[in-house]
TORLOTOR-398512 format. One record per residue: x, y, z of N, C-alpha, C in turn. Coordinates in steps of 0.02 Angstrom, whole numbers, padded with zeros to 5 digits, always signed. Layout:
<nodes>
XYZXYZXYZ
...
</nodes>
This chain:
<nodes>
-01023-00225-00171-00966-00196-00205-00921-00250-00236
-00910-00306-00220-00872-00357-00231-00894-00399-00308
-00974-00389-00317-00995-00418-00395-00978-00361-00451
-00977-00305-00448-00962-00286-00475-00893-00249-00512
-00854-00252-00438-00786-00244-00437-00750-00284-00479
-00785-00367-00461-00755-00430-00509-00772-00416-00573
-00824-00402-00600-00844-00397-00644-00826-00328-00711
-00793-00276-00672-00754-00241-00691-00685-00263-00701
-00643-00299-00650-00562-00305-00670-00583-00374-00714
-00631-00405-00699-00638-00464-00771-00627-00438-00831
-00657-00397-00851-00690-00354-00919-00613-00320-00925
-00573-00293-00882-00500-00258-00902-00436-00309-00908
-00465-00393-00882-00408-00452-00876-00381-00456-00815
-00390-00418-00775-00347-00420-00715-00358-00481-00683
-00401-00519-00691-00423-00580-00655-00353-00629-00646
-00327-00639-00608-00290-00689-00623-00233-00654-00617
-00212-00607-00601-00156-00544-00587-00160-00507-00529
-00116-00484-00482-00094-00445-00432-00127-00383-00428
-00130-00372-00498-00168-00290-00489-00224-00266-00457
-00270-00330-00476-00342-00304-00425-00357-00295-00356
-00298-00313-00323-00275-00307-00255-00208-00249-00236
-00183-00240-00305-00115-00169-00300-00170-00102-00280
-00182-00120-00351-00203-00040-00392-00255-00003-00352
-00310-00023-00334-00362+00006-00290-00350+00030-00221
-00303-00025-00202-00282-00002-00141-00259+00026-00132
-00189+00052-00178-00137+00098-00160-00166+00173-00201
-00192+00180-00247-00210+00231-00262-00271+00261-00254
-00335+00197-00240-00404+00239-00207-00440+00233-00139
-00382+00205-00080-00375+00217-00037-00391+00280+00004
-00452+00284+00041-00475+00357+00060-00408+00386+00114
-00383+00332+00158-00324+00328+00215-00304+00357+00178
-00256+00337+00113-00200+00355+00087-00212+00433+00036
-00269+00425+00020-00277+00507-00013-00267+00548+00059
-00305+00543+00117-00299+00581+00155-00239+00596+00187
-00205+00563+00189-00118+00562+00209-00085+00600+00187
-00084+00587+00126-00067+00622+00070-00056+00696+00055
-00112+00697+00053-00158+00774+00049-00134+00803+00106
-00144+00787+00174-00125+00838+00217-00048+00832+00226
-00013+00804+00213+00068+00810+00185+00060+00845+00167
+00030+00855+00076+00049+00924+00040+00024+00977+00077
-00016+00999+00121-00047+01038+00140+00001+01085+00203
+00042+01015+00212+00078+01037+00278+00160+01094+00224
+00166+01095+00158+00200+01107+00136+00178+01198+00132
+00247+01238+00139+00215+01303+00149+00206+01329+00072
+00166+01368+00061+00166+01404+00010+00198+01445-00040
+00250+01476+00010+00310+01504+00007+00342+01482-00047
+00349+01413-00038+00405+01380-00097+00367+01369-00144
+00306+01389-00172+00262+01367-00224+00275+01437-00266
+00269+01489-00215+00263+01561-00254+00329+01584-00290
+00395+01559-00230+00461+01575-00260+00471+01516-00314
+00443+01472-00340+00468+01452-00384+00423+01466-00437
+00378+01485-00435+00337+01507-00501+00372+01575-00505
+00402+01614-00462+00451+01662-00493+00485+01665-00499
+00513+01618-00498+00586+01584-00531+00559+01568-00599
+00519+01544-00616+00489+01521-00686+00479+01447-00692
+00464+01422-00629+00444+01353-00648+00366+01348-00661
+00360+01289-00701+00273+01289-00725+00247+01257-00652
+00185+01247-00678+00155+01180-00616+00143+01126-00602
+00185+01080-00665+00221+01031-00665+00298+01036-00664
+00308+01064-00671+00376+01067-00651+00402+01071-00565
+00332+01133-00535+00343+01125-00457+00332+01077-00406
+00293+01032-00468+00264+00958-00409+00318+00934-00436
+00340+00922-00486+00409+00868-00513+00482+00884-00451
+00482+00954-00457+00550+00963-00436+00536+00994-00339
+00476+00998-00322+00483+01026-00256+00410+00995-00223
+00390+00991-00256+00323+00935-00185+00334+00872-00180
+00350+00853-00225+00385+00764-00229+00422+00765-00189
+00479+00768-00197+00524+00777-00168+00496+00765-00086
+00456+00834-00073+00449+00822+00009+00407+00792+00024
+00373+00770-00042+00315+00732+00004+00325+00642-00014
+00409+00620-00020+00438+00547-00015+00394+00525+00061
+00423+00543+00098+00418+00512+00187+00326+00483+00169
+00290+00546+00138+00234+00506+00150+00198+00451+00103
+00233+00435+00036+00225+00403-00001+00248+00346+00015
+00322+00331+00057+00330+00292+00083+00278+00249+00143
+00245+00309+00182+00224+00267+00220+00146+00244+00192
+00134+00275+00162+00062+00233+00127+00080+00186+00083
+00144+00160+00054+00179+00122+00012+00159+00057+00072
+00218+00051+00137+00208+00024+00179+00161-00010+00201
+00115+00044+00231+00041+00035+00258+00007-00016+00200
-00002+00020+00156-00038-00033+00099-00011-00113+00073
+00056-00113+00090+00089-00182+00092+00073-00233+00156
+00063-00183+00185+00068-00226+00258-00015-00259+00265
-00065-00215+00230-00131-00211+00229-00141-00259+00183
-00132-00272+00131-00130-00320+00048-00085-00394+00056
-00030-00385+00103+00008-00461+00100-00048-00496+00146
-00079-00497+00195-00118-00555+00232-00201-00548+00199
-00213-00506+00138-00278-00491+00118-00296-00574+00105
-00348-00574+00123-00390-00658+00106-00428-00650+00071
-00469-00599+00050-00533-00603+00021-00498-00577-00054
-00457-00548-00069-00441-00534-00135-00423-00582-00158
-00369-00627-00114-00356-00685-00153-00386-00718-00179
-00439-00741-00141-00503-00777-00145-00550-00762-00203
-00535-00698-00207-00591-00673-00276-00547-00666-00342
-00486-00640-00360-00459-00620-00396-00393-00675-00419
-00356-00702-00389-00307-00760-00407-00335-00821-00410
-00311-00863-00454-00358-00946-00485-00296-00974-00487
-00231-00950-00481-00171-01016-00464-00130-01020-00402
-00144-01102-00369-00123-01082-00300-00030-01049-00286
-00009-01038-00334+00051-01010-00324+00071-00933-00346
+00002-00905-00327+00016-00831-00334-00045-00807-00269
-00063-00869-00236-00122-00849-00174-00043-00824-00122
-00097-00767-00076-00084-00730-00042-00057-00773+00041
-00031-00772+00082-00015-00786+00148-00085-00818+00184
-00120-00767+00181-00187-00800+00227-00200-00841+00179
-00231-00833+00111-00268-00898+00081-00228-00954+00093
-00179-00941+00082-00130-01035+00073-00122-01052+00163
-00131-01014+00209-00131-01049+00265-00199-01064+00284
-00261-01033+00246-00295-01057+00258-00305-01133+00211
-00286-01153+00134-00300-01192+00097-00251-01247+00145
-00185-01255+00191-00161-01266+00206-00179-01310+00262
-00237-01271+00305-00285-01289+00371-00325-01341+00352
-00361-01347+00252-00443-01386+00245-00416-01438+00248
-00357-01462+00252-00349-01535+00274-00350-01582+00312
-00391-01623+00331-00424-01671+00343-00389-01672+00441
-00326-01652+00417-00316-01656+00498-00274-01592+00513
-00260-01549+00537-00238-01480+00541-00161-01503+00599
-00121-01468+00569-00060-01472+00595-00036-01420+00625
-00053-01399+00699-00038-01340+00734+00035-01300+00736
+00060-01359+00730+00154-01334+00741+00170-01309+00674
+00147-01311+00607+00173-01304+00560+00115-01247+00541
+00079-01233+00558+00032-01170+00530+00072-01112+00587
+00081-01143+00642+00113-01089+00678+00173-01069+00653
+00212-01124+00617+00280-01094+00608+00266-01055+00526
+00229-01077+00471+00208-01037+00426+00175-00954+00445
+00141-00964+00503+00122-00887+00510+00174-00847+00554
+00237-00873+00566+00272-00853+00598+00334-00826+00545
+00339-00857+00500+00356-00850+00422+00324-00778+00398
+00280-00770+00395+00255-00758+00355+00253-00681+00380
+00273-00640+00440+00292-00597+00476+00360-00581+00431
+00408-00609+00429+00460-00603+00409+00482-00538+00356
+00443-00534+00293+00435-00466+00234+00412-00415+00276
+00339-00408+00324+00339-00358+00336+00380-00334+00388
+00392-00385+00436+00463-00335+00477+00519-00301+00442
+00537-00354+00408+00596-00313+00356+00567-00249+00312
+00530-00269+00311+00507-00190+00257+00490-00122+00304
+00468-00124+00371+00453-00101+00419+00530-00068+00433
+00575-00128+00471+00627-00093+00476+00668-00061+00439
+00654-00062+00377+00693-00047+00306+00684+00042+00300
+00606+00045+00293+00576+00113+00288+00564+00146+00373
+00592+00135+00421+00581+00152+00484+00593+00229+00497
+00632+00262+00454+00667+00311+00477+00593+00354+00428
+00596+00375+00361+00531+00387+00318+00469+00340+00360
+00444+00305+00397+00396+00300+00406+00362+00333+00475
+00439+00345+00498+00404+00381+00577+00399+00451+00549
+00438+00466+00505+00443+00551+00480+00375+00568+00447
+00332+00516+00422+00288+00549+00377+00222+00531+00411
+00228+00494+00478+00168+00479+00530+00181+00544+00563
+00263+00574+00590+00233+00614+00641+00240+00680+00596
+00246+00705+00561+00243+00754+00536+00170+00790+00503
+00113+00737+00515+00060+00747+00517+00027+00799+00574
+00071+00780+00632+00048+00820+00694+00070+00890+00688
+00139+00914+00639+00153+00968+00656+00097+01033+00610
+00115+01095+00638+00077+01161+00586+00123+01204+00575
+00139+01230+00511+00168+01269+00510+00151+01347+00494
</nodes>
């Protein structure tokens, strides 16, 4: 999957850009369709029918009433997929060619091939390097527990 993958975001330019590591992940993510999906699913029907008799179209009911409820879980596949993509090694590896747009793992690993490896300072870089996703973690904490546990409920 990986020769041809390259060989596709080559042919669109992405080579050398963020995207070939955004875009696939966050939108063809089987996790994240499935998340997703049973969010909307968990949404009752009820409010689909009263607003088509109200006169909304069916863009208008995802614009103004499934969106809406289904933030918590966009958030947390937002999350999830950040948290999944910042330590990715192998995208970097395939898809970025300047070392100042490589990813956390590549540069601690490009960091390591040197001739003598410096334990205290890879530890304190990967200790660093925790730092975004806690904050982003605690940031979305409140939407991310809402749209994990609300999976469990039925209505």
């Amino acid at each position: 999957m990986m020769i041809p993958r390259f060989v596709l975001f080559n042919k669109m330019g992405w080579v050398g850009t963020y995207l070939p590591m955004i875009v696939p992940s966050f939108f063809a993510g089987g996790f994240n369709i499935f998340l997703i999906m049973q969010f909307i699913r968990g949404i009752p029907r009820d409010m689909d029918e009263a607003a088509k008799i109200d006169g909304c179209s069916w863009y208008s009911i995802f614009w103004r009433i499934i969106l809406p409820l289904i933030v918590p879980s966009l958030v947390t596949v937002g999350v999830l997929t950040f948290m999944g993509s910042w330590e990715d090694f192998m995208g970097a590896l395939l898809y970025l060619n300047k070392p100042s747009m490589y990813t956390v793992a590549y540069a601690l690993k490009m960091f390591n091939d040197s001739s003598q490896a410096d334990y205290g300072a890879t530890f304190a870089m990967s200790a660093l390097s925790l730092i975004p996703v806690l904050t982003l973690f605690f940031f979305f904490q409140k939407n991310l527990v809402e749209g994990i546990s609300m999976q469990g409920l039925k209505g």
